[in-house]
C-alpha positions as CSV (number, residue, x, y, z in Angstrom):
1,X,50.3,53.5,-61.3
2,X,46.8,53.9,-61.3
3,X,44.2,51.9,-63.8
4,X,41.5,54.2,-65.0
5,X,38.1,52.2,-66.6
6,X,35.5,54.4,-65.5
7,X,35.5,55.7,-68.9
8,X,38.0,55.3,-72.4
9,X,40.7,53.4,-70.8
10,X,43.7,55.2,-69.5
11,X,46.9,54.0,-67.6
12,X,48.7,56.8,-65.7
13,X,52.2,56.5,-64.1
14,X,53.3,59.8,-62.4
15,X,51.2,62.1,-64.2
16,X,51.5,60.8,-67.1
17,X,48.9,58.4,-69.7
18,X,50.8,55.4,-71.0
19,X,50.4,54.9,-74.3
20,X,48.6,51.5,-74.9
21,X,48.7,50.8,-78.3
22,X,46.0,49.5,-80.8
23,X,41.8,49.0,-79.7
24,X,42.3,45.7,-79.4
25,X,45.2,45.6,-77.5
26,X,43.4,48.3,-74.9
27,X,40.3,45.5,-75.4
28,X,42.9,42.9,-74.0
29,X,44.1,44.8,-71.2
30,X,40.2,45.6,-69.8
31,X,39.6,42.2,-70.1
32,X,42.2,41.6,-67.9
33,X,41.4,44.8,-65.3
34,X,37.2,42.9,-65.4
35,X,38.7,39.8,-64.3
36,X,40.2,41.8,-61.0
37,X,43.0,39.6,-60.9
38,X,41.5,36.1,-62.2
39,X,43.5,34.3,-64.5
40,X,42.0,34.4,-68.4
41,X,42.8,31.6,-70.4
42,X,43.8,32.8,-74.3
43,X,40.8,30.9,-75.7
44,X,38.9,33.3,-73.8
45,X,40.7,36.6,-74.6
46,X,40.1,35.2,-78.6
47,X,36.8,34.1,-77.7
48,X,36.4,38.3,-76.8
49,X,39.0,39.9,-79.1
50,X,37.2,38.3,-82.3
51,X,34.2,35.9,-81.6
52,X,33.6,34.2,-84.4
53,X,35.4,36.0,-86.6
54,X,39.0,35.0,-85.2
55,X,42.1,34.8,-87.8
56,X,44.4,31.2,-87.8
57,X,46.9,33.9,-86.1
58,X,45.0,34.6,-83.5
59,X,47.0,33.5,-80.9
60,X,49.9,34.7,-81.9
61,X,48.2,38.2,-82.2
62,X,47.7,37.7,-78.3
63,X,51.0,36.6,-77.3
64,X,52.2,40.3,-79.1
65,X,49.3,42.5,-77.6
66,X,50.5,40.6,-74.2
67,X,54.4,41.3,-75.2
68,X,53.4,44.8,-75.8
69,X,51.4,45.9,-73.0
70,X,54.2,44.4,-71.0
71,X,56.1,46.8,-72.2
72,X,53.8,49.9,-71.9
73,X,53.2,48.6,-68.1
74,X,56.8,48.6,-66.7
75,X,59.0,50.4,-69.3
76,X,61.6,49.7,-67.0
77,X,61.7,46.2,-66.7
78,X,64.7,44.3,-68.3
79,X,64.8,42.4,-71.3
80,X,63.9,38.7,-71.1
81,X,62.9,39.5,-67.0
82,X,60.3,38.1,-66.1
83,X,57.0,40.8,-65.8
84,X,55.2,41.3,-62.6
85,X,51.9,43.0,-63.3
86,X,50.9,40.5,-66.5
87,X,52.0,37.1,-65.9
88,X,51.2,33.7,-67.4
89,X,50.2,30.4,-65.6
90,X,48.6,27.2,-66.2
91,X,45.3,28.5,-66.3
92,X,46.2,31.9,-68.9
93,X,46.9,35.6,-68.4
94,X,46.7,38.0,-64.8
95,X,47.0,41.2,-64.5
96,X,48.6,41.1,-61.1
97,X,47.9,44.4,-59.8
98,X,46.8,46.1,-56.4
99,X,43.0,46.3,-56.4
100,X,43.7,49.4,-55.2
101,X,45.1,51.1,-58.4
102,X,41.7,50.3,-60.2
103,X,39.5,53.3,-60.2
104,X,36.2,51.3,-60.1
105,X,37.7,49.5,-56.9
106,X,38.4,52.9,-55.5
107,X,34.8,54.0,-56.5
108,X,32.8,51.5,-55.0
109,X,34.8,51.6,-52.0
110,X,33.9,55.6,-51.7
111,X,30.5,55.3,-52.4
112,X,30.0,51.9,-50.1
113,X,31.7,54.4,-47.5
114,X,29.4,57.4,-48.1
115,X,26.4,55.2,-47.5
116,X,28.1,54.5,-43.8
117,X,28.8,57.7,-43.3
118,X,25.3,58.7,-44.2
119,X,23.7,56.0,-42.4
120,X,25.8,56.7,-38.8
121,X,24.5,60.3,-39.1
122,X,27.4,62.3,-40.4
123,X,26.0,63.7,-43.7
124,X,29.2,66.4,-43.8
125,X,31.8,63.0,-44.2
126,X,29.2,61.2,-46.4
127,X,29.1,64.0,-48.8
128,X,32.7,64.3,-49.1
129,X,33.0,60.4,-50.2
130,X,30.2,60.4,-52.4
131,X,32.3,64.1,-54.1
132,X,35.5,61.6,-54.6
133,X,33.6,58.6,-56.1
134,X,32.0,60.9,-58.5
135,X,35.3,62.9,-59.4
136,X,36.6,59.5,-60.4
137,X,33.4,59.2,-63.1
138,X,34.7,59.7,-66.5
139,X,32.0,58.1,-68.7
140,X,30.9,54.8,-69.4
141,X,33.1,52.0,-67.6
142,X,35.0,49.5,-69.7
143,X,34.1,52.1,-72.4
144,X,36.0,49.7,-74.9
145,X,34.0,46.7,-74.1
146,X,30.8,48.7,-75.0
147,X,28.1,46.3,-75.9
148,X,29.7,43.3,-75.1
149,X,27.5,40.7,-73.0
150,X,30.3,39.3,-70.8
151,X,30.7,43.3,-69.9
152,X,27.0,44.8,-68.9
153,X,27.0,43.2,-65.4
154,X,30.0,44.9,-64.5
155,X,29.0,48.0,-66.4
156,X,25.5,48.1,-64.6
157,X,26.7,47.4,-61.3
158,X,29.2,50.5,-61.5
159,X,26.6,52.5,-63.1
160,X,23.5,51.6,-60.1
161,X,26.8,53.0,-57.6
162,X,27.4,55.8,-59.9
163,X,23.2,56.9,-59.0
164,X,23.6,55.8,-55.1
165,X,26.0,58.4,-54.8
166,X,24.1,61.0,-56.6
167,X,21.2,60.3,-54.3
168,X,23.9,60.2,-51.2
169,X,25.6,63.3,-52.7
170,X,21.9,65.5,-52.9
171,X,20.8,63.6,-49.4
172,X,23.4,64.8,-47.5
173,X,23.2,68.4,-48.5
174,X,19.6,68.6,-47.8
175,X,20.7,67.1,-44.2
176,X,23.2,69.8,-43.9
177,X,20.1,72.8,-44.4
178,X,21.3,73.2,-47.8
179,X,17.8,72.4,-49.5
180,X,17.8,74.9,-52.0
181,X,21.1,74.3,-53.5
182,X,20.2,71.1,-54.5
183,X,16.8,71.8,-56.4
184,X,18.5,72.3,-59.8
185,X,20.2,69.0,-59.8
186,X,17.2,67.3,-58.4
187,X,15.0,68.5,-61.4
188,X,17.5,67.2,-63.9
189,X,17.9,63.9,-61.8
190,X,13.9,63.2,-61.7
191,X,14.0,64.0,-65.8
192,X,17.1,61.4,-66.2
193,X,15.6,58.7,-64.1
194,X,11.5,59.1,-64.0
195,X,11.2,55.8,-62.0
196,X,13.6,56.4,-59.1
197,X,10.9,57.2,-56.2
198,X,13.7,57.9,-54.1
199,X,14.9,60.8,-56.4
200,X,11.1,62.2,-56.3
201,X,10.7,61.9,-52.6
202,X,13.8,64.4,-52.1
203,X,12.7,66.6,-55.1
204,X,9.4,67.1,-53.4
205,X,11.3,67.4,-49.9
206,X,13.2,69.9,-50.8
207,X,10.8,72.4,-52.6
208,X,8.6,72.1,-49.6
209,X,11.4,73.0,-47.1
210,X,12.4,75.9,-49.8
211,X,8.0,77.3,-48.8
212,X,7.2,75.8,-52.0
213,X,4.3,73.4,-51.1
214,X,2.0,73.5,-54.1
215,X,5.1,73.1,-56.1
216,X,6.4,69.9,-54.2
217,X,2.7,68.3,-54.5
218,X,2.8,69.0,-57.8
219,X,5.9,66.6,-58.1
220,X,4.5,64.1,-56.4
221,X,1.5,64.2,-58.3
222,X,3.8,63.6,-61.4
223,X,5.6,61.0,-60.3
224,X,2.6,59.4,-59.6
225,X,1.5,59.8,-63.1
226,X,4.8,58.5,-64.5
227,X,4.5,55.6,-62.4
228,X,1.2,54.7,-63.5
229,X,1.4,55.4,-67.3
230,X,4.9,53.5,-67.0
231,X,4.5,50.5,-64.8
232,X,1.0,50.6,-63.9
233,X,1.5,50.9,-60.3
234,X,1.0,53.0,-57.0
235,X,3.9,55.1,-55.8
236,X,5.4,53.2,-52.9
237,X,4.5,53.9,-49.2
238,X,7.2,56.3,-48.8
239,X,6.2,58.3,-51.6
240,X,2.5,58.1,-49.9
241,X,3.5,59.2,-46.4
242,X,5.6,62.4,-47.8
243,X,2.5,63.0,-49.5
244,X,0.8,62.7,-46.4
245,X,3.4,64.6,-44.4
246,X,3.3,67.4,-47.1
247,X,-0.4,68.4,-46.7
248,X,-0.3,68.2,-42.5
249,X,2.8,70.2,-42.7
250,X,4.3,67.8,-40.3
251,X,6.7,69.2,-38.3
252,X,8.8,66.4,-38.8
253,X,9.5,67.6,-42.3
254,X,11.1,70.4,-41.0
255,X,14.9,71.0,-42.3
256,X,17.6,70.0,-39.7
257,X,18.6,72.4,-37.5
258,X,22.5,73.6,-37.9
259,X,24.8,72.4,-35.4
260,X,25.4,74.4,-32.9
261,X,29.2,76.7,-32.7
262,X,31.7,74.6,-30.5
């Protein structure tokens, strides 16, 4: 089985999408997949179903949603047998399931990997974790609990990772020689998130290594403007040393030299 939030919600079991029945009953079930495995007492899940707004059946309305998704979980359990994915105990509802089967576990996991990779010098295996976390992207996470408080901590956590591997993704191409390639997606990246200086401090990398110098000045003389009229501050020291770099032509700006054939 494998829990999919990094998007509309979607639970697959060999290939196939479950079918999870009505938005609030999908509503329950992320609750359930955001607690990663804590209990959630049914005060709480009405608390989030309704807010204020919640009907006299309310918990009844639970205890069915519950009953169903039961059902849609493991279709082949037994009548009256006891469920072991969403069980109940003292202290409410858990969804008992591997972290593993979560795709935001799986995500952060690949993108906490491709910074290690990245960071113990081998761009080639960072880029090919930071590939799989973003194949797993779908949209935004816990899509059905859009706009709920209790949710945006979780949803901007997942979404800083989502960027990190971007970055990684671009970072480890440019270490592999592959400058140019990337100059497309670092344009639109720069335009998405003006007041990343990472994102400009690669931008302008890479257009200098592609013999475009007056070009990649010309970036960091925007970012610098953006920074100001936004913030109204200095671009960081890093930004200020490429700049630096940039007009010496420092030979350490050089792109890395491919490995050589074994």
């Amino acid at each position: 089985m494998e829990i999919r939030v990094l998007g509309p919600l979607e639970v697959v079991e060999s290939g196939e999408l479950r079918v999870l029945g009505s938005p609030k009953q999908r509503t329950l079930l992320c609750l359930l997949v955001l607690a990663e495995r804590r209990p959630v007492s049914p005060a709480v899940l009405i608390d989030r179903l309704w807010g204020d707004d919640a009907p006299p059946e309310a918990l009844v309305s639970v205890q069915a949603y519950v009953s169903n998704l039961r059902r849609a979980l493991e279709p082949e359990r037994r009548p009256r047998a006891p469920s072991r994915l969403l069980t109940r105990g003292p202290a409410g509802y858990r969804l008992d399931v591997d972290p593993s089967v979560v795709d935001a576990t799986r995500f952060t996991g690949l993108v906490s990997l491709a910074e290690q990779a990245l960071g113990g010098g081998d761009p080639a295996a960072a880029e090919r974790a930071a590939s799989q976390a973003l194949a797993l992207w779908r949209g935004e996470p816990y899509a059905e609990l859009s706009g709920q408080e209790y949710a945006i901590a979780a949803q901007a956590r997942l979404a800083e990772a989502r960027e990190r591997a971007r970055e990684i993704l671009i970072t480890a191409a440019m270490e592999q020689g592959r400058h140019a390639e990337v100059l497309g997606d670092l344009e639109a990246l720069t335009r998405e998130h003006p007041l990343r200086e990472r994102l400009w401090a690669l931008r302008a990398l890479a257009l200098y290594r592609c013999g475009r110098q007056g070009e990649s000045l010309d970036a960091l003389r925007t970012a610098r403007r953006i920074l100001a009229e936004e913030l109204g501050i200095d671009p960081g020291e890093d930004l200020r040393a490429l700049e630096r770099d940039i007009l010496a032509q420092s030979p350490t700006l050089r792109p890395p030299r491919p490995d050589a054939p074994t």
